[in-house]
C-alpha positions in Angstrom: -3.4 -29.1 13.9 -0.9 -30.4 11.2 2.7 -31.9 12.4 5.4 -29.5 12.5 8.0 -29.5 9.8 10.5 -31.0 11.9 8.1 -34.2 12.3 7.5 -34.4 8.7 11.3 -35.0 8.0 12.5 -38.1 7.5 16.2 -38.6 9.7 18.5 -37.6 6.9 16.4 -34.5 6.1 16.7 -33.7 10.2 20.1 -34.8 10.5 21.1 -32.0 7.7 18.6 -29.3 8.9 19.9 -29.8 12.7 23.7 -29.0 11.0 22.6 -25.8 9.0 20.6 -24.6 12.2 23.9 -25.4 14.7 26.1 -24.1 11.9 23.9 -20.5 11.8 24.2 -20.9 15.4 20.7 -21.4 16.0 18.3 -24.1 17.1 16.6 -26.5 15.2 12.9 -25.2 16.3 14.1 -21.3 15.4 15.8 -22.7 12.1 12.9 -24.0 10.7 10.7 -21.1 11.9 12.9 -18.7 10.3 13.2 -20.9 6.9 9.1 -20.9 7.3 8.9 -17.4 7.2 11.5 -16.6 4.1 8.8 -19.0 2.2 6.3 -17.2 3.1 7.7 -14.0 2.2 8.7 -15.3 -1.1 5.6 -16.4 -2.2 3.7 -12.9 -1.4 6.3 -11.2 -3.0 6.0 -13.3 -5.6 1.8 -12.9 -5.5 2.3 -9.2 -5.6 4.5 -9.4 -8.8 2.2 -11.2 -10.7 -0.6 -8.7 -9.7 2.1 -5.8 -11.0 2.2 -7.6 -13.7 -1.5 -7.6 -14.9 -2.1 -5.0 -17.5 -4.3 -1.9 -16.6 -7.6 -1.5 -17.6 -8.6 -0.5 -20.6 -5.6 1.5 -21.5 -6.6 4.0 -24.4 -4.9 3.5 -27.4 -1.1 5.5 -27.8 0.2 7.7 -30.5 1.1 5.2 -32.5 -1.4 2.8 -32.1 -4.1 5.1 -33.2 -1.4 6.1 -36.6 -1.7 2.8 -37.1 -5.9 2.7 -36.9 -6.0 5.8 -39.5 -3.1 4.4 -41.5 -5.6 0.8 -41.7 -9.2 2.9 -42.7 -9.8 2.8 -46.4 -9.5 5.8 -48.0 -12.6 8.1 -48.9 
């Protein structure tokens, strides 16, 4: 199992989490949990905008799209 957040800090890193987590009012542990979590939720709602973001497929072509296909045919 890979070392918690807290252990990967180095002691300026900790010193400045512990003072944003007693600041919120909050422990250190819970701090980082909570910090965790808002990353997590960020990078799915970010995941799930780029899938939005894909076009559909296939679309058929739109009015003027298919204007623009008749206006481009050589004339008969």
């Amino acid at each position: 199992m890979a070392d918690t957040p807290a252990r990967q800090m180095t002691p300026a890193q900790r010193a400045y989490e512990e003072k944003r987590a007693r600041k919120a009012g909050m422990s250190l542990d819970r701090w980082l949990a909570l910090k965790e979590k808002e990353r997590s939720a960020e990078a799915a709602a970010a995941k799930k905008a780029a899938e939005a973001a894909k076009p559909a497929a296939a679309k058929a072509p739109g009015f003027f799209q298919r204007l623009l296909q008749k206006a481009e045919k050589p004339l008969k």
